[in-house]
FIBAPA-675212 format. One record per residue: residue in one letter; x, y, z of N, C-alpha, C in turn. Coordinates in steps of 0.1 Angstrom, whole numbers, plus 5000, padded with zeros to 4 digits. Atoms other than C-alpha are relative to their C-alpha. Layout:
# residues N
AXYZXYZXYZ...
This chain:
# residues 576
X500550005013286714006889501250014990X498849995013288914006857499750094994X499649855011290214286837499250004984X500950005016288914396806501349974989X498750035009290714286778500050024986X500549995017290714346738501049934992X499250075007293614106726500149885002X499650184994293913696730500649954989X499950105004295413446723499549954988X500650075012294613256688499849885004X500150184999293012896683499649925010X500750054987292212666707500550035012X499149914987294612856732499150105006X501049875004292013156725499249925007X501750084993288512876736500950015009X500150104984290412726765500650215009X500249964992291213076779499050125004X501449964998287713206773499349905007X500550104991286412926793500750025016X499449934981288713046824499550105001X499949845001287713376816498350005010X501250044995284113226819499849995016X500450034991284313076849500550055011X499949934988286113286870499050134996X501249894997283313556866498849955005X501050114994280613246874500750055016X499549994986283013226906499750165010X500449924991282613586914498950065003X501749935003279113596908499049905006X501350154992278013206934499050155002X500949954986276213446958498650084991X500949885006274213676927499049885001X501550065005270313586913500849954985X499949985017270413446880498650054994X501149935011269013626851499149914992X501050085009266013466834500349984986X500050025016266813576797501350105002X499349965004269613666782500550064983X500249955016270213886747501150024994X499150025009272613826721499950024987X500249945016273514016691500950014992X499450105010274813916658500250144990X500249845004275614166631499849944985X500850035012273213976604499050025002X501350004997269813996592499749865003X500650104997267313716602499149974992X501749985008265013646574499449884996X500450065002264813316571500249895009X499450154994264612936593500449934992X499450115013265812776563502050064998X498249984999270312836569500349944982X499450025006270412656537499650034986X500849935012268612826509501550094997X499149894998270913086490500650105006X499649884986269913366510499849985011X500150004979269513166544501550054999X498449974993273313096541500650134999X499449874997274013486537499550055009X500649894990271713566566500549935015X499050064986272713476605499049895006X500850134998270313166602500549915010X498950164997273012916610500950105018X499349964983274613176641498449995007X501249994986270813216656499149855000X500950175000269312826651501049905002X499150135001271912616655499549915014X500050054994270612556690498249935001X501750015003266812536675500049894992X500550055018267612326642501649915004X498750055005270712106656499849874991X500250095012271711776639501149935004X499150134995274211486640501050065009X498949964990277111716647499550185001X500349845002277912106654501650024994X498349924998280912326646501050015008X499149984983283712316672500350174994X499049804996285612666681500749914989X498950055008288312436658499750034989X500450045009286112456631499649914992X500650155007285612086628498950025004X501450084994282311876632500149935012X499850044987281711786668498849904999X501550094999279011466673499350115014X501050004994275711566686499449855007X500450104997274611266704498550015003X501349975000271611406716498849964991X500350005016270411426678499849834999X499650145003271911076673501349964992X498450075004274810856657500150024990X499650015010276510846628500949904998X498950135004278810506620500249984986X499350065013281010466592500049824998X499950215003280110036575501150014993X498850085011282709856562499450004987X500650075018283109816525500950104992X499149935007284809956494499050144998X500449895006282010206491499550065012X500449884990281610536518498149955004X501750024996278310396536500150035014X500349914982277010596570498549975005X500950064994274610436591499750135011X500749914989272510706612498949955003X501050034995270310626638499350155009X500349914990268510906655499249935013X500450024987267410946691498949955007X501450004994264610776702498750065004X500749934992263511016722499750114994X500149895008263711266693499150044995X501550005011260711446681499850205005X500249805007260011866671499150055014X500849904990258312106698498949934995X501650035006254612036678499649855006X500950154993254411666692500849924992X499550055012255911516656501449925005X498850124998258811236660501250054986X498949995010262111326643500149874992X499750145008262411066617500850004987X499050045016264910956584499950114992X500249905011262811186566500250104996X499349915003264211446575501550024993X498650015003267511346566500149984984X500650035014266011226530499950164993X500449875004264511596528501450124996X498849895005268111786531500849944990X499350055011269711526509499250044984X500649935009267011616483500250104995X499549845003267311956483501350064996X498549934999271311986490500349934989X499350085010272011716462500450084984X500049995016271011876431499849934988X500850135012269411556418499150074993X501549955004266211716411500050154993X500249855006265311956384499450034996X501050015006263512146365500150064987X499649935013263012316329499450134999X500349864998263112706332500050064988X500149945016262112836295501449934996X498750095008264712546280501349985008X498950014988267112586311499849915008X500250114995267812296330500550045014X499549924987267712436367499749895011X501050044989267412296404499150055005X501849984994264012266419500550105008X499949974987265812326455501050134997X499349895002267412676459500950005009X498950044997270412526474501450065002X498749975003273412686485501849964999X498850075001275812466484499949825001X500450144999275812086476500949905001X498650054998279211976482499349915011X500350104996279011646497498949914998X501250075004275711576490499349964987X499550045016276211586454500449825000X498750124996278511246464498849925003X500750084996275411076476499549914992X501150115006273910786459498449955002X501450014998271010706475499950015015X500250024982269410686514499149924998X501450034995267610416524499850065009X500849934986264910506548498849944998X501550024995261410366563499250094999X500649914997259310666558499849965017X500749984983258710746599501149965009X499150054995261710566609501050075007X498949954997264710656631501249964997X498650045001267410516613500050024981X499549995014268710566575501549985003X498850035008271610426553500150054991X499749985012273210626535501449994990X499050085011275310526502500650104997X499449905008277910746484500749944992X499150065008278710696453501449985002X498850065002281610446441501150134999X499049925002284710656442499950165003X500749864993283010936460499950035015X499849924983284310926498500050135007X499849904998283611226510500750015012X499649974988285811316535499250085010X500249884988284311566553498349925003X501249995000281111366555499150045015X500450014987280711416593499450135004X500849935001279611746586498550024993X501849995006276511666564499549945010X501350034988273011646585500750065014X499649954989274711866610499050135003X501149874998273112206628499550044992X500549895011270612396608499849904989X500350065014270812126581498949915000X501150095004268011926592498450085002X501149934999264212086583499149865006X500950134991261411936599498749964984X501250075013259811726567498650015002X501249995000256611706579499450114997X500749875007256012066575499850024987X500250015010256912056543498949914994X501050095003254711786534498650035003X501149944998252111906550499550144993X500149875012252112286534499750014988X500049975018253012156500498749934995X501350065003250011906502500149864993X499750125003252011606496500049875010X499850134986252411246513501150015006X498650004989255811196524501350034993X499150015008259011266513500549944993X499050115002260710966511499349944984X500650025010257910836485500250104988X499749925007258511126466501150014992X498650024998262011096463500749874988X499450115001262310706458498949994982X500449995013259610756428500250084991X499749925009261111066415498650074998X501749945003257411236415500550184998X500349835001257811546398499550105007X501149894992255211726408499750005012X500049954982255411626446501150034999X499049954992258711716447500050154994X499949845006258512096426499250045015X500649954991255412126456501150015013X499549994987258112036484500950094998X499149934997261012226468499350155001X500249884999258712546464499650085018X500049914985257812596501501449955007X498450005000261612436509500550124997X499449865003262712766490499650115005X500949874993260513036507499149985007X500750024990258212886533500250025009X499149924991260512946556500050145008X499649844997260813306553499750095012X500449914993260813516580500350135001X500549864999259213896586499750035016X500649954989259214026619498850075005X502049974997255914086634499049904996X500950105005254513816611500649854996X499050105003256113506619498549915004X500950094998253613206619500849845009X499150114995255312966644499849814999X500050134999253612686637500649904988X498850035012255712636608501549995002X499350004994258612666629500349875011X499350004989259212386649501349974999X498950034994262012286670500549865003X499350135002264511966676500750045007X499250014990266312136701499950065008X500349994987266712266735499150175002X500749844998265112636727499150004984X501049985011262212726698499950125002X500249905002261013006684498550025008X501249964991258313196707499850124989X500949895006258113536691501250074990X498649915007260413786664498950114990X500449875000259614156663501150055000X499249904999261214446653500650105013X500349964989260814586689500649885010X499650074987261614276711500749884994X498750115004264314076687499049864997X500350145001264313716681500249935015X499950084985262813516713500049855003X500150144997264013176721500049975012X499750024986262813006747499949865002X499450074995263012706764498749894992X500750075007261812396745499349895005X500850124991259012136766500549874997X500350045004259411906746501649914996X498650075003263511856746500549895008X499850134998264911546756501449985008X498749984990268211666768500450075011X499849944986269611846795499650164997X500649885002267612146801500850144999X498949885001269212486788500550065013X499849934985270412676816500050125001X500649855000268712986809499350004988X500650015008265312966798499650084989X500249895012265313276774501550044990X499349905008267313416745499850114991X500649925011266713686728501350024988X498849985008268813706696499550124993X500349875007269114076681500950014991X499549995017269714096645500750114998X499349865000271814346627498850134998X500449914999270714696630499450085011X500349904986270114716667500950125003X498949904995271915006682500749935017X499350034991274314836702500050025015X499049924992275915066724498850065010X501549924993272215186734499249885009X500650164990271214846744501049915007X499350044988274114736761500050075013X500249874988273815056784499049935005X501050014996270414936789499949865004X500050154997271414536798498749974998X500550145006269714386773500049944992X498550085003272714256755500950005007X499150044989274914076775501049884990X498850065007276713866744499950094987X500149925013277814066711501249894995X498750025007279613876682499850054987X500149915013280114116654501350004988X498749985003282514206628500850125002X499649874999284914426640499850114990X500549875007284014776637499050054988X501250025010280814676614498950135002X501249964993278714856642500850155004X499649874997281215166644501149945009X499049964985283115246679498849915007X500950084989281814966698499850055018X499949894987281115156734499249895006X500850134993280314836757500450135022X500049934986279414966797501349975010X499050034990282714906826499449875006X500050154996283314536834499749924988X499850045012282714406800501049914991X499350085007285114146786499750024979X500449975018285714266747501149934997X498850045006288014086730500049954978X500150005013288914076691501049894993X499650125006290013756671499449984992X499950045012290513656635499249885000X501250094999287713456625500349874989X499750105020287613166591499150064996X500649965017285713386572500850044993X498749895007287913566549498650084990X501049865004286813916539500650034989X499949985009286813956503499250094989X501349965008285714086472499749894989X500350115009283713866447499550084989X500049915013283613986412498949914991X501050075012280913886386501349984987X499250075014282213706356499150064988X500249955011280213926335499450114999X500349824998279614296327501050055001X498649925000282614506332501049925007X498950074999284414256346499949834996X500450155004283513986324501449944996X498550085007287213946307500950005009X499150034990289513786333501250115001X498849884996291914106324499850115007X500749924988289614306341499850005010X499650014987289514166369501449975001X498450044996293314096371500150165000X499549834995293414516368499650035014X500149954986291214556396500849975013X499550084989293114276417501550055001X498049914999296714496407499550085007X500449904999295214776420499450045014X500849984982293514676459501249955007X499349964995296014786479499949865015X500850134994295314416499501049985016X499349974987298714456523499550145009X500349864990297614816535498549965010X500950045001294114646536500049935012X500250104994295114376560500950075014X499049984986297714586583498550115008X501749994993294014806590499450015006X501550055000291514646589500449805005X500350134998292714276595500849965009X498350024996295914276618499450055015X499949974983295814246660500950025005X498550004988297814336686500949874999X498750104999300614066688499049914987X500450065008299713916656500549874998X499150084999300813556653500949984983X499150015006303713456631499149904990X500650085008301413186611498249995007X501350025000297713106607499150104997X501249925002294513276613500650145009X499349864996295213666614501350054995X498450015003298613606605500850124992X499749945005298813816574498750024984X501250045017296913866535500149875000X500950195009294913536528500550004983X499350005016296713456492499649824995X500750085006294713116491498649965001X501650044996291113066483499649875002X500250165000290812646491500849945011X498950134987293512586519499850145009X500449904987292612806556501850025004X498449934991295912986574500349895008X499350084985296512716597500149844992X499550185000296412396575501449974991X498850075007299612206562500350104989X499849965015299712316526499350174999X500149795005298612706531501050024997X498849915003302312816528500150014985X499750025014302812666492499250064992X501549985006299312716480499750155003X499949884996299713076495501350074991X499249955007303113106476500150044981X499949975012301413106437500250154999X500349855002300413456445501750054997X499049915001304013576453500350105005X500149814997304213976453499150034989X499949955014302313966419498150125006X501049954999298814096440500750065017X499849984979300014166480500150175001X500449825000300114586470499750024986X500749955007298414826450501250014988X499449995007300414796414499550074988X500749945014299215086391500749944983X499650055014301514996359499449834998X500850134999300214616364498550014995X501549975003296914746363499550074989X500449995009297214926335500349954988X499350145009299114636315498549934998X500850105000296114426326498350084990X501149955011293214696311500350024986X499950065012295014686283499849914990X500750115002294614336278498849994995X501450025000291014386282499550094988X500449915013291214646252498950145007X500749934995290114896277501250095006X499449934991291215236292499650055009X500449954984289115286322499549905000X501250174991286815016341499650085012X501049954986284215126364499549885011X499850144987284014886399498950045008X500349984997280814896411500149925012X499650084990281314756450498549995012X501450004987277714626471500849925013X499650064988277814526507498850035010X500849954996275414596534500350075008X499749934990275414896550498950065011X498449954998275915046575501249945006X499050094997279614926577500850115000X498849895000282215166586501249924993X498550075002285414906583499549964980X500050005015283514826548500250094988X500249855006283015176539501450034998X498049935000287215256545500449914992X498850055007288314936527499350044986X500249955011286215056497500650164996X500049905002287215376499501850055000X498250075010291415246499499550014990X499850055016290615076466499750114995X500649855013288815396450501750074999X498749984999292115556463501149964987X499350135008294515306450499950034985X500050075010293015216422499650144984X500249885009292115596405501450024992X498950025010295715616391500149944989X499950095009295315356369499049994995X500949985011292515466353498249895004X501550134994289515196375499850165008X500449924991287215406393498749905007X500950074989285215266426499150035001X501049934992282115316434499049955012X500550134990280715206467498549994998X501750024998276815066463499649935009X500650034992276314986491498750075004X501249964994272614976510499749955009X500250104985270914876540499149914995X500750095007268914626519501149894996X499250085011271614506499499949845002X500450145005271214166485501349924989X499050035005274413946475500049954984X500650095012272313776444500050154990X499649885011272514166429500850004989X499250005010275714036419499649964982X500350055011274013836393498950074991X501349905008271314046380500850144995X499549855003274014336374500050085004X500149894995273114536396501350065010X498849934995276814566413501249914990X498850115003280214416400500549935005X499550054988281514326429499349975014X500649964985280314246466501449965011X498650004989282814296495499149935011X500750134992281613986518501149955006X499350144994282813726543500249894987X499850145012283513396527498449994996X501550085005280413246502499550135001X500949894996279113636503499349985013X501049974985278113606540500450115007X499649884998278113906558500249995019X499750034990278313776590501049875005X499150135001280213456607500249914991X499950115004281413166586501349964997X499050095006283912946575500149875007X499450124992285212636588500749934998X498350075005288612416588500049914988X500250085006287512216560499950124986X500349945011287012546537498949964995X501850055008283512366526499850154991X501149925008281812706520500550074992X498849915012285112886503499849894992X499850055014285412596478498249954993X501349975004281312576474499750094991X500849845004281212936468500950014982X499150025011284012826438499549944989X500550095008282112576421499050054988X501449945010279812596388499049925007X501850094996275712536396500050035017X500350004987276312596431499650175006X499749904998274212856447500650105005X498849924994277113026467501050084994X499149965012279013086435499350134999X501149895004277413456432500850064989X499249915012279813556406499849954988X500450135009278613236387501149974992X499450055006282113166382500349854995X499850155003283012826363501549964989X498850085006286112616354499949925001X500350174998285912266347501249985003X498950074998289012186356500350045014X500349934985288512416392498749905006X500950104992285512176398500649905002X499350105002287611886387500950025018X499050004985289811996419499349985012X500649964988287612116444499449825000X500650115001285511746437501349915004X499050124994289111556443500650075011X499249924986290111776472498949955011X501150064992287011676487499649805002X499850165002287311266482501849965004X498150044997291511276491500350125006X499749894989292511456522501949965002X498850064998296311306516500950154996X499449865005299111586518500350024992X499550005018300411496482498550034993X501350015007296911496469499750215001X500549854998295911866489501050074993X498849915003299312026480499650014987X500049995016299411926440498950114996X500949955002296112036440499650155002X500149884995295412336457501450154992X499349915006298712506440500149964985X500749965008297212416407498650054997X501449914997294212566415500450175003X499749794998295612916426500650054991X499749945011297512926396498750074989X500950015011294412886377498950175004X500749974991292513116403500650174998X499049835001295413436405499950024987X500049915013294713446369498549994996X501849965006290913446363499750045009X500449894989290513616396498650015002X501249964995286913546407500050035010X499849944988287713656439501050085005X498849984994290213856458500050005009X499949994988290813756491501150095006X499249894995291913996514500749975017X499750024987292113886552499249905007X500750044993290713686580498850105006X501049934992287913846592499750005012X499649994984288413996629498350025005X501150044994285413906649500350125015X500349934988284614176679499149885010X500950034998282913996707500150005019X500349924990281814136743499249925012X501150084988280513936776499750115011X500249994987278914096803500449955012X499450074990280214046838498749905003X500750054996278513766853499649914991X500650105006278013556825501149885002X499550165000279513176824499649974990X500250095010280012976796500150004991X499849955013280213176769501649944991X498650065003282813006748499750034988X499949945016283813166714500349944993X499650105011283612996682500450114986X499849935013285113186650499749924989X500750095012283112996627498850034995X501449925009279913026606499149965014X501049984987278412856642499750185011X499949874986279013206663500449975012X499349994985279813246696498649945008X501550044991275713136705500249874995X500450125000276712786692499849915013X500350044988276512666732499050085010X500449934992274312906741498649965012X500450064994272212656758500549965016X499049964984274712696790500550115002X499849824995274713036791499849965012X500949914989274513216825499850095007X499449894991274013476839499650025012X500449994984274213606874500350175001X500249854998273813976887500150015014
């Protein structure tokens, strides 16, 4: 059997020798039984099937459905988009204008009986676009409660056959989206018919291609909260499935139960149960009791993680980056207010911590402080795009900080800080900054709760929230930065700070249509200029992912991405 271990490798060095790790425990485990179900726990809530609503994407929607709700592609461990073929194709047409021909799978069609068809692909372009609006007492808002519309903004139109398995879709002239290989991927396709059926309309596509008001407010209202899920009172027939496991049951008492889906078309999971356990189980109490056998958390989220002997734990830097996100209004409405607070968080002490592993590598993810919010540690143009910062934020700078409240025509500032607790590693890095930042006249206060709700930021009720990337409190990011430069944009709901710069959209919009190194570079280090001085965020670190196999499992292959470590969890297996 293999040793226990708590340090690896980074990158895809890190997957390929968690896949040995895998399979020599398979090897020492031919002769066992295998286990029927297997339980895996995440350290988010679960409240919604809908990953792309504001608060799906802050809840661990997208780590527990990805294998319920996939889609063209998935996440790699890289962080790219991997094709789903299962799902079906995607082909780039010739031509001067970005056009993608998707055909889905013939064979494709939802647990309930229902045929996967266009419409669904129609239904997330609706929603994620931001076409569709409406008039909120003189306010001109989207219908769809959207958190992020990057790429699908870019879209022009889709044909589609209502019922059909194939759509074309257009992007606007001078609107290649590069990254388009991740739209219509896991989690992003809902099953239209429900909608349509619930809201009490005909079809999407009609809806859509006529612009029908009033069927589409019906689709986006159960789109935004039909969804929702309450443990104990989940109504599954609202729920189905498109991939190899569906929702059976989710209770407070016996987790979230997937199990094996009749009705899938591909190669059958290889272990008909999962149970996924949301945050707030007691770990340490249900590992003793095997029945969690995968954990991927954030380090030290869940305390002193105490896993049983023979246990593979190992801890690696994730693409979230763990920050704080400041409101743009209330006590830190004038950018010199937040530039005091950002003198003042102690961000190197912060990262040697709370963010920094055994043999730390010399570059990338883990490396050191994150000093750009739009380029990841490992691509081309971080170093430059990392060098606006400087030294002028990397430690705690009292005289800076009280230069900067000056500015603000202020001689104290109060920092209200939400997050969800309970979070020990959260709880300490707030409780540095209070540190820190009392010299200089800011005083911290942590508001954190075990409710907490990232959208507080906007209603006032905190200043700040200390989050993953895009306020998630669990897994995310990916090589492409999508949900970091999402969470940047105005109108988009990710933005929780509702920061906006027209000339920061102007970027993120051309950083997303030109992936050329002159293009990223210029860009990205006039963006952090603009960025280190209005400070809607302060990024602090990669976010170190904990994550724990029982002996005897196979397969488990770690992804540091907003997928999780359950993005294959359809080849789990365990043996005993």
């Amino acid at each position: 059997m293999l040793p226990r271990t708590r340090t690896l490798v980074r990158s895809m060095t890190f997957v390929a020798a968690t896949a040995v790790a895998a399979g020599s425990l398979a090897a020492c485990s031919e002769s066992s039984e295998q286990v029927p179900s297997i339980g895996y726990a995440i350290d988010n809530s679960i409240s919604t099937y809908n990953a792309n609503t504001t608060a799906g994407s802050v809840s661990g929607a997208m780590a527990a459905f990805g294998r319920v709700l996939p889609g063209f592609t998935f996440t790699g461990p890289a962080g790219a988009p991997v094709s789903d073929t299962d799902i079906g194709t995607a082909s780039e047409l010739p031509g001067d204008v970005l056009t993608v021909s998707y055909k889905l799978n013939p064979a494709s069609v939802y647990s309930d009986g229902i045929p996967m068809s266009c419409d669904d692909l129609v239904l997330t372009w609706a929603a994620s676009s931001g076409k569709f609006t409406k008039d909120v007492d003189g306010v001109v808002k989207p219908m769809f409660d959207t958190a992020n519309n990057l790429g699908y903004a870019d879209i022009d139109r889709i044909d589609c056959q209502s019922g059909s398995k194939d759509a074309t879709v257009f992007f606007k002239p001078g609107r290649s989206f590069t990254d388009w290989r991740s739209l219509f991927g896991a989690t992003a396709l809902m099953p239209s018919h429900i909608v349509t059926q619930r809201a009490g309309v005909g079809d999407v596509v009609s809806a859509v291609n006529a612009g029908d008001t009033e069927a589409l407010s019906k689709i986006a209202d159960f789109w935004n909260t039909g969804w929702n899920l309450t443990p104990g009172q989940v109504d599954t027939s609202v729920l189905p499935s498109a991939g190899p496991y569906r929702i059976d049951s989710y209770s407070a008492d016996d987790g979230l139960v997937l199990v094996a889906n009749e009705r899938w078309w591909g190669n059958k999971p290889a272990t008909d149960r999962i149970v996924v356990w949301p945050r707030g189980v007691n770990l340490t109490e249900d590992l003793d009791k095997n029945s969690i056998e995968v954990v991927d958390v954030a380090s030290g989220s869940a305390g002193e993680l105490g896993t049983p002997s023979g246990f593979d734990v190992q801890q690696i830097p994730s693409r979230s980056i763990e920050q704080f996100v400041l409101a743009t209004s209330g006590a830190l409405g004038d950018e010199a207010a937040r530039r005091a607070f950002a003198h003042c968080v102690p961000r190197t002490t912060l990262f040697e911590k709370f963010g920094q592993t055994e043999n730390a590598p010399q570059a990338g993810l883990g490396s050191g402080v994150v000093d750009s919010r739009l380029m990841a540690p490992d691509s081309l143009v971080y170093g430059d795009a990392a060098a606006v910062d400087g030294d002028r934020y990397a430690n705690a700078d009292v005289e800076a900080a009280k230069t900067s409240l000056s500015e603000a025509n202020l001689d104290q500032l109060t920092v209200r800080v939400g997050y969800l607790a309970p979070d020990p590693v959260r709880a300490q890095i707030v409780s540095e900054a209070k540190a820190a930042c009392a010299p200089a006249g800011i005083t911290i206060e942590d508001a954190s709760s075990d409710s907490f709700d990232p959208a507080s930021l906007q209603s006032g009720g905190v200043d700040a929230v200390l989050s993953g990337m895009a306020g998630k409190v669990g897994a995310g990011g990916t090589a492409s930065m999508i949900d970091a430069r999402g969470a940047l944009r105005s109108g988009n709901g990710a933005n929780l700070g509702t920061y906006g710069n027209a000339r920061i959209d102007q970027i993120i919009d051309q950083l997303n249509v030109d992936a050329s190194t002159s293009a990223q570079l210029g860009l990205s280090v006039e963006a952090e200029n603009i960025l280190w001085t209005q400070v809607p965020t302060i990024p602090l670190f990669n976010q170190l992912r904990t994550v724990a196999v029982a002996p005897g499992m196979s397969a488990v292959l770690v992804n540091p991405t907003r997928a999780a470590t359950g993005w294959n969890m359809d080849r789990w297996v365990l043996r005993r």
